[in-house]
C-alpha positions as CSV (number, residue, x, y, z in Angstrom):
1,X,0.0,0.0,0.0
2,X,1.5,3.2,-0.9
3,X,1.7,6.0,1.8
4,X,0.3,8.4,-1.0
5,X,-2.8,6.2,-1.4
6,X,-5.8,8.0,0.5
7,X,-7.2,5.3,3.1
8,X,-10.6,5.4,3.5
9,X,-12.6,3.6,6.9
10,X,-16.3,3.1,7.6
11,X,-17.1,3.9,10.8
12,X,-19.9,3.2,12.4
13,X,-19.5,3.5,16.1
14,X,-16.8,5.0,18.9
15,X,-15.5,6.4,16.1
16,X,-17.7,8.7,14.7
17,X,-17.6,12.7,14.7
18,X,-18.9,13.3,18.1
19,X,-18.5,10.0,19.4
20,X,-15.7,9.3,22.1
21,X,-12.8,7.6,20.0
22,X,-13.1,10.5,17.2
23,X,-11.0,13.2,18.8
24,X,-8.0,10.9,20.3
25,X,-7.6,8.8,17.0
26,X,-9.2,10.7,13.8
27,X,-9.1,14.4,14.6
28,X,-6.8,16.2,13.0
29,X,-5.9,13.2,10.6
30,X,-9.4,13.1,9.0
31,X,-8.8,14.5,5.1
32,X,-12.7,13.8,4.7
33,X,-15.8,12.7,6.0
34,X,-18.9,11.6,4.4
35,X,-22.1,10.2,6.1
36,X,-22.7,6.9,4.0
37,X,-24.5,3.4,4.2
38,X,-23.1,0.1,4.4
39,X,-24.9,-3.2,4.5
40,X,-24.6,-5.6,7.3
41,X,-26.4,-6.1,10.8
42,X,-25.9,-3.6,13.8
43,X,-25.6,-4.5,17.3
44,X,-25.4,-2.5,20.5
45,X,-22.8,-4.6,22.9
46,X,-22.9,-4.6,26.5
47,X,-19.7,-2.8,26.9
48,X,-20.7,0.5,25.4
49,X,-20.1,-0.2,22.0
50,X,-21.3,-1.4,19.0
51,X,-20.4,-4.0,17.0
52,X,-21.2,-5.4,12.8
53,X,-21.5,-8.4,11.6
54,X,-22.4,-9.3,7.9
55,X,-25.9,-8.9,6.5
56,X,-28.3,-7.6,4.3
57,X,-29.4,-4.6,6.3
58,X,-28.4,-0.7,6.3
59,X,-25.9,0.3,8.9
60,X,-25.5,3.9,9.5
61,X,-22.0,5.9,9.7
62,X,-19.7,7.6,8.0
63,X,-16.9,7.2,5.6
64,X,-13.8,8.8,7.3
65,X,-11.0,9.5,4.9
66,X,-7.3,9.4,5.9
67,X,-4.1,10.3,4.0
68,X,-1.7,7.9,6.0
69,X,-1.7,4.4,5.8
70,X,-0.8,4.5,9.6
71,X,-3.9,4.9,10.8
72,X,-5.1,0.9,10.4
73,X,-2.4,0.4,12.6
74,X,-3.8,2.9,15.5
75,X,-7.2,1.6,14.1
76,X,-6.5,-2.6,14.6
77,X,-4.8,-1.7,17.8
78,X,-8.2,-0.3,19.5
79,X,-10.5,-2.7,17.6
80,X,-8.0,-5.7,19.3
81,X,-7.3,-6.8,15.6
82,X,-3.9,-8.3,14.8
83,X,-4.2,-9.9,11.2
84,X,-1.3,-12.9,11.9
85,X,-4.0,-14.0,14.8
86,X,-7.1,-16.7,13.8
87,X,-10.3,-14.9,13.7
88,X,-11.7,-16.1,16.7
89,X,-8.9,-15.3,18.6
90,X,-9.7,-11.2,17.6
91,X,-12.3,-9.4,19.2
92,X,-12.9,-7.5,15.5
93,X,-11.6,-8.8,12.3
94,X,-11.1,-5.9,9.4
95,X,-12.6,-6.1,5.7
96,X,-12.7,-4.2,2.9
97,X,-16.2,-2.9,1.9
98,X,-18.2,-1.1,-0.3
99,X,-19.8,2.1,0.9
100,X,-23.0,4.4,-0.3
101,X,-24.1,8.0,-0.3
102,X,-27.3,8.2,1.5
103,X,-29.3,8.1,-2.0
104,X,-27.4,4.1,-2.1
105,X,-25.2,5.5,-5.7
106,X,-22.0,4.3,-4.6
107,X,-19.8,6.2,-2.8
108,X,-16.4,4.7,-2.1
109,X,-14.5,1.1,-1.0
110,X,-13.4,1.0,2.1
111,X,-12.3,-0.8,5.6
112,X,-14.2,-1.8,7.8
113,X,-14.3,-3.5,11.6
114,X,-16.9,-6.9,11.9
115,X,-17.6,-8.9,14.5
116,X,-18.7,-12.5,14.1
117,X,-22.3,-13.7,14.7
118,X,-20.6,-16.2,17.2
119,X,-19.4,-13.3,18.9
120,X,-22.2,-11.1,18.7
121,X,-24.1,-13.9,20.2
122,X,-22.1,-14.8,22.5
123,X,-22.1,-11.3,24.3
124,X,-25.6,-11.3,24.3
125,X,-26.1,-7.9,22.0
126,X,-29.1,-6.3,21.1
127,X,-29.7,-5.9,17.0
128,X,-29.9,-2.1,16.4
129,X,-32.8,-2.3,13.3
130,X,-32.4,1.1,12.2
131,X,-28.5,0.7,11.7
132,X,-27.7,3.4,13.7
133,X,-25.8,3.5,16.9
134,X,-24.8,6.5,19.4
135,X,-22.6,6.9,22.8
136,X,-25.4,9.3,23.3
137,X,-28.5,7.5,23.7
């Protein structure tokens, strides 16, 4: 991945404009941000944060756009990700995506952090149907 190459991240929870991970790891960094759709299942965990799992449904967040290739590393580090770990041994797993403006024309490829249904499951999470999750419920 070249470090010129503009990274671009779905976010859908903590890290979110106005959410509480935004201003220690995006602000400042952030070239661009665009509210967008994705398609998958949301979930409100019992820790305070969400998590999404694959699926056919509308999540809500936005597409944050980065110019350093750095930032996954900041990124996989908070979402307990390490990509030389099994799956099930990670607490998120990261993908690559594609994103929509909020008419669904397509907007832009990007990462993205999943959790598996197991896991989901597991931690007894409540399925958010309108796709959209906030700290400040």
């Amino acid at each position: 991945m070249k470090s010129s190459e503009v990274i671009n991240i779905f976010v859908y929870g903590t890290l979110k404009p106005g959410e509480v991970n935004y201003q220690r790891y995006c602000a400042g960094k952030v070239l661009q941000q665009r509210r967008a759709i994705a398609f998958g299942q949301l979930y409100e965990l019992p820790f305070g944060y969400p998590a999404m799992t694959s699926g056919e449904h509308r999540v809500q967040g936005f597409v944050l756009s980065f110019a350093d290739a750095e930032i996954l590393t900041y990124l996989d580090l908070l979402e307990d990700y390490n990509p030389q770990r099994p799956m099930e041994e990670n607490e998120y797993y990261r993908q690559q995506i594609d994103t929509y403006n909020l008419d669904l024309s397509f907007l832009a490829s990007a990462w993205a952090y999943f959790m598996t249904l197991k896991q989901v499951n597991d931690f007894g999470a409540k399925l958010l149907p309108d796709g959209w999750w906030s700290g400040c419920r």
